[in-house]
VEXDREN-2710 file (C-alpha; in Angstrom, 1 decimal):
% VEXDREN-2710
k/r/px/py/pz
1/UNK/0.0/0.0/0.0
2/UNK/1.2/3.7/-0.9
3/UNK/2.3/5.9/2.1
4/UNK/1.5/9.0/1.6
5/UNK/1.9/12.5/3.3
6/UNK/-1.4/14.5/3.3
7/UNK/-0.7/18.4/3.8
8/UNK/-2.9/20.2/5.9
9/UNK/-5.2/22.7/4.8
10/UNK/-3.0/25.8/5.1
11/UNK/-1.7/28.4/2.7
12/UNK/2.0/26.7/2.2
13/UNK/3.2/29.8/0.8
14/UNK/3.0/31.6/4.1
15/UNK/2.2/31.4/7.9
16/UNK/0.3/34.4/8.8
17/UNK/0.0/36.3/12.2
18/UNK/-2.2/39.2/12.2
19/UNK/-1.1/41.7/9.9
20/UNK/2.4/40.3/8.9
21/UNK/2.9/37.2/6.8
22/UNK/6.1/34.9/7.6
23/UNK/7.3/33.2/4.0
24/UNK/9.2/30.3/4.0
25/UNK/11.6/31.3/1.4
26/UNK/12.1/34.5/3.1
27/UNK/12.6/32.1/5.9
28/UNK/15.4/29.6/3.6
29/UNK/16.9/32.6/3.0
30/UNK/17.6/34.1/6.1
31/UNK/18.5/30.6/8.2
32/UNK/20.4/30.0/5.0
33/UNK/22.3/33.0/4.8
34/UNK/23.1/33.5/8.1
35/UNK/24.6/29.7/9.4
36/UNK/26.6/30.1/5.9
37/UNK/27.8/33.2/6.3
38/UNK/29.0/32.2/10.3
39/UNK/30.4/29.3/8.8
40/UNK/32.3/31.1/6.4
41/UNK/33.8/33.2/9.0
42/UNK/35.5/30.0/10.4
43/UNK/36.9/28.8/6.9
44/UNK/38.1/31.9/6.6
45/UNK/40.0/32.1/9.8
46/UNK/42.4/29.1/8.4
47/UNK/43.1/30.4/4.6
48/UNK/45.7/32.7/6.0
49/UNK/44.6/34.9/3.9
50/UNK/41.1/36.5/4.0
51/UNK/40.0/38.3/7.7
52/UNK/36.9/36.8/8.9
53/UNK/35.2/41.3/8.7
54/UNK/35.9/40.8/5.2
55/UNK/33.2/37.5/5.1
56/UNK/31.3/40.2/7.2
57/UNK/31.2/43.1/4.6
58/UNK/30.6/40.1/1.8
59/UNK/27.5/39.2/3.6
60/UNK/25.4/41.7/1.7
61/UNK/26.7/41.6/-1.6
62/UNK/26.3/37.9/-1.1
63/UNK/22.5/38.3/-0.2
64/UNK/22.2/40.9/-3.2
65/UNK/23.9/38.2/-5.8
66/UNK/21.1/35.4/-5.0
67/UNK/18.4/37.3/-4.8
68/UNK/19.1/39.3/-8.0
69/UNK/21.3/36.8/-9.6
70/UNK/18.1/34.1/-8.7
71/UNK/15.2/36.2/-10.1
72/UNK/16.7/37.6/-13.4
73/UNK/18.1/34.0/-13.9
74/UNK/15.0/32.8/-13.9
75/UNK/13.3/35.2/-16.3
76/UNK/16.5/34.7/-19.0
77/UNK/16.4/31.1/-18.3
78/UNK/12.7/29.6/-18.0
79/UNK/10.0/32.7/-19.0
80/UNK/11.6/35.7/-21.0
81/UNK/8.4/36.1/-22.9
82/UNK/6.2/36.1/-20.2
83/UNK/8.4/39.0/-18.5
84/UNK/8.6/40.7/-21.3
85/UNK/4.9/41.1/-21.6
86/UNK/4.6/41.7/-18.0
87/UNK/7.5/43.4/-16.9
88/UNK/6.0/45.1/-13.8
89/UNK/6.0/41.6/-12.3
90/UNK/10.0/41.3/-12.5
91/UNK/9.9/42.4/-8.9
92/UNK/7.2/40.6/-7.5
93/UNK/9.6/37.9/-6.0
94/UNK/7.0/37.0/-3.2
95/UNK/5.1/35.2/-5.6
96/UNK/8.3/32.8/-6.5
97/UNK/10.3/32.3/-10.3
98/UNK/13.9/32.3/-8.4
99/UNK/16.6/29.8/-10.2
100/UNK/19.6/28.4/-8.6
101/UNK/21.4/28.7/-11.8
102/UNK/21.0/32.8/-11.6
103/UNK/21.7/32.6/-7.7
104/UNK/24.9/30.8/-8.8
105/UNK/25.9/33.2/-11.5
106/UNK/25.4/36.4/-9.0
107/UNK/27.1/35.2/-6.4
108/UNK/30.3/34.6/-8.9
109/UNK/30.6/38.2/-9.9
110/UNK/29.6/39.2/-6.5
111/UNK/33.0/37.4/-5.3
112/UNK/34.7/38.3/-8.5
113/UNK/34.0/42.2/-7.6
114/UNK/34.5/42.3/-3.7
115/UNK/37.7/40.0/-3.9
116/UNK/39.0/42.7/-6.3
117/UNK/37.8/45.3/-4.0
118/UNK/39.5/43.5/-0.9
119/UNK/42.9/42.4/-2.9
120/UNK/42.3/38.6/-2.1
121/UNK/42.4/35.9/-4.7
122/UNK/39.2/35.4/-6.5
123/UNK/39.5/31.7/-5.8
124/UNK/40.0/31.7/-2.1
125/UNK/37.2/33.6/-1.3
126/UNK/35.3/31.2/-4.4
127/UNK/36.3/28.1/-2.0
128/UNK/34.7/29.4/1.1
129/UNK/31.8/30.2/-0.3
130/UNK/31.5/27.1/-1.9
131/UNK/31.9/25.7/1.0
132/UNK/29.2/27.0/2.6
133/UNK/26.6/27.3/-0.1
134/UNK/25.0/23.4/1.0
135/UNK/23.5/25.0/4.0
136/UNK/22.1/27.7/1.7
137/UNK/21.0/24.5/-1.0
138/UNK/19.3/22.6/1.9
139/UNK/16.9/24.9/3.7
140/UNK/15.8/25.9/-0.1
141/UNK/14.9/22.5/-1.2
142/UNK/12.6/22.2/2.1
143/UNK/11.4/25.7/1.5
144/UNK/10.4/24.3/-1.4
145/UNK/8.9/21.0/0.0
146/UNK/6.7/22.9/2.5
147/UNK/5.6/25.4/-0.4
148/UNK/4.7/22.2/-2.4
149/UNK/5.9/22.6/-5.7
150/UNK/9.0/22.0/-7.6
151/UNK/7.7/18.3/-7.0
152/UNK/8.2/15.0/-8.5
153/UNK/6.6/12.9/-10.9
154/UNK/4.3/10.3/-9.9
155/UNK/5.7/7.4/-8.0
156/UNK/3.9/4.2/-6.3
157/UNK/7.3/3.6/-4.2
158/UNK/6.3/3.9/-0.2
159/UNK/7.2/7.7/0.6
160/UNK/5.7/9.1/-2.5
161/UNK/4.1/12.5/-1.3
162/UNK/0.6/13.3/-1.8
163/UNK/0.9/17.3/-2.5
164/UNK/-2.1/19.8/-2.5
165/UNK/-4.0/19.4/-5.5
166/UNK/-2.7/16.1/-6.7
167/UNK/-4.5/12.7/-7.0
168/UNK/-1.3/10.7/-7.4
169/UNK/1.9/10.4/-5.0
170/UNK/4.7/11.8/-6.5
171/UNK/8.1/11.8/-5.8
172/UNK/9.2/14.2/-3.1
173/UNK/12.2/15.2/-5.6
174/UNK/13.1/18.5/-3.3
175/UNK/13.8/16.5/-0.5
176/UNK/16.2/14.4/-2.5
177/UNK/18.0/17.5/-3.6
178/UNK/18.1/18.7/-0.1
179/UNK/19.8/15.4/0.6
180/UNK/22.2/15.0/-2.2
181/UNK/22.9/19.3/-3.1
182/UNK/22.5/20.1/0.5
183/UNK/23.8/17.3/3.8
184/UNK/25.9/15.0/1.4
185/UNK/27.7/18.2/-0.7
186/UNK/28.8/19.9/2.3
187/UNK/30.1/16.4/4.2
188/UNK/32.3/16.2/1.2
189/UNK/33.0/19.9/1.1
190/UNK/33.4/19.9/4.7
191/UNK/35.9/16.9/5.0
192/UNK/37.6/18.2/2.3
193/UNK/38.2/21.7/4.3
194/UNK/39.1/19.6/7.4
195/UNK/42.1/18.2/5.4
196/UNK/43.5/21.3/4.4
197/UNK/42.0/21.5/0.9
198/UNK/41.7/25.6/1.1
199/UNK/45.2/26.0/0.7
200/UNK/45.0/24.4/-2.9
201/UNK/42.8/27.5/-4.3
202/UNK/40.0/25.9/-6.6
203/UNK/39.7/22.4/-5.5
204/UNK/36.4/22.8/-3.5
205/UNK/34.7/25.5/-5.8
206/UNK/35.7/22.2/-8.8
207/UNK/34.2/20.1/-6.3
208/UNK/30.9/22.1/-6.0
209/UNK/30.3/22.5/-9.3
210/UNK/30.6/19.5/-10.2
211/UNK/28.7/17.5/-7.5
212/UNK/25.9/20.2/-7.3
213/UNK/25.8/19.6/-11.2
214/UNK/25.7/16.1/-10.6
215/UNK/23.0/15.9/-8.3
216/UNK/20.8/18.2/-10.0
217/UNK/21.1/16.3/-13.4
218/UNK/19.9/12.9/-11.9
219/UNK/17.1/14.5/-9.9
220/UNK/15.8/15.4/-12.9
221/UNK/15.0/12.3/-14.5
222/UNK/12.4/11.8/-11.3
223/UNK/11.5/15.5/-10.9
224/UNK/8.2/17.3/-13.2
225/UNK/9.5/19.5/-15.6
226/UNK/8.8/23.2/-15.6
227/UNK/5.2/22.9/-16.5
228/UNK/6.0/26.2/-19.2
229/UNK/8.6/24.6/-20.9
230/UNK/8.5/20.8/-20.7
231/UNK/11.4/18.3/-21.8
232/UNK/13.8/19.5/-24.7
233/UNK/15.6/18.2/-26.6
234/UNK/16.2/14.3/-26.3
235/UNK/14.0/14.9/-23.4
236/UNK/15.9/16.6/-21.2
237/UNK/14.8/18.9/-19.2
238/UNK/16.3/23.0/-18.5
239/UNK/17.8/21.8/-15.3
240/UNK/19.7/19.2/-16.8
241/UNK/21.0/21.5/-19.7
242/UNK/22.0/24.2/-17.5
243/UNK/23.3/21.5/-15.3
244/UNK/26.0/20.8/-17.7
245/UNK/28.1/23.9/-18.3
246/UNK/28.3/23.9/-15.2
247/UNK/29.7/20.6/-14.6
248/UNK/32.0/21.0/-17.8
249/UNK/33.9/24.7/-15.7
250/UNK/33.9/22.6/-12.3
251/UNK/36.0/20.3/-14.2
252/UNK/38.2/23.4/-16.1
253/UNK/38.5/24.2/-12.6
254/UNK/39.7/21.4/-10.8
255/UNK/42.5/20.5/-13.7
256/UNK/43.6/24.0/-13.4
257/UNK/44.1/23.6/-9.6
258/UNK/46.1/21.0/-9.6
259/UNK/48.3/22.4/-12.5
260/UNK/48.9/25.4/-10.5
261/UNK/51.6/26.1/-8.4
262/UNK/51.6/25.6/-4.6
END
């Protein structure tokens, strides 16, 4: 017999109290954010090189690059046309359309800029971020669990979910990312700190890039495709083509870190 998980009749999107309304990406972000950024602060301690009030001043351009980077990705990547016919709604981020892929890219030219700005190698400050960014991956996923939707396709395995406004279980594919993207990416990320890996710049952002890519690209074959865009080409989905560049510079990365000099 299917197990499922019946959600209770609440607005997912939001808990409210009176007047206010508490969203739970507001709250992925902000628990997200702010055990990363802490985290970060101890990485940074043992580079040698960046000052743990630099990871504090990198906080907000940090919090600016995924936010920004995340909704502007995901109007490039998954509805341009629909933005372009509505473009008042390109800041009407309450109402969700936030891609990692964006997130990703802001928070690169966000540590491309202030490591410039601080005189620091790009790289070094790229590693402890990277580092970090699993905590950030796993309290989105389960923001996105609770919100019900970046969901699975349907499944008669035991745990499949029964989401609002489904009649099948499905798989709960957010909680697998927040398992493989999120807990298992930073145990490797964070073993491979504990053994010194930050003083070989590159290795962990290679690393990251590569397992996030990973991860993402096999979660795809049980996860629903973007209901707007459906699979590509071969069947693929956007997650799994965006998935791959990505993949392919983790790897440029990682054999250029261990042809560069100690």
């Amino acid at each position: 017999m299917i197990a499922t998980i019946l959600f209770p009749e609440i607005d997912p999107i939001a808990i409210e109290l009176g007047p206010f309304a508490i969203r739970w990406y507001a709250i992925a972000y902000i628990v997200g954010l702010l055990i990363g950024w802490r985290y970060t602060r101890r990485l940074a301690a043992t580079t040698g090189t960046i000052k743990e009030q630099a990871i504090d001043d990198f906080l907000l351009w940090a919090t600016l690059g995924v936010i920004l980077g995340g909704r502007f990705g995901y109007i490039l990547f998954y509805q341009p046309a629909y933005y372009i016919e509505n473009p008042l709604e390109v800041v009407y981020i309450w109402r969700g359309g936030m891609s990692f892929h964006g997130g990703l890219l802001g928070v690169v030219l966000a540590i491309v800029l202030f490591a410039r700005s601080i005189k620091v190698p790009v790289m070094a400050l790229g590693d402890v971020v990277a580092a970090a960014a699993p905590i950030g991956l796993f309290f989105g996923r389960i923001a996105n669990f609770v919100n019900a939707e970046l969901y699975g396709r349907p499944t008669d395995l035991p745990w499949g979910v029964l989401f609002p406004g489904e009649v099948l279980p499905r798989h709960p594919s957010q909680l697998y990312e927040a398992a493989l993207e999120g807990l298992i990416l930073f145990v490797i990320l964070f073993v491979m700190a504990r053994r010194g890996t930050l003083q070989r710049p590159g290795l962990i952002t290679g690393v990251f890039l590569i397992g996030y890519a990973a991860s993402r690209f096999l979660v795809e074959f049980v996860r629903g495709p973007d209901a707007h865009l459906g699979y590509l080409l071969g069947g693929v989905t956007m997650g799994q083509l965006l998935s791959i560049p990505m993949a392919l510079l983790g790897l440029a990365i990682l054999f250029w870190s261990r042809r560069a000099p100690r």
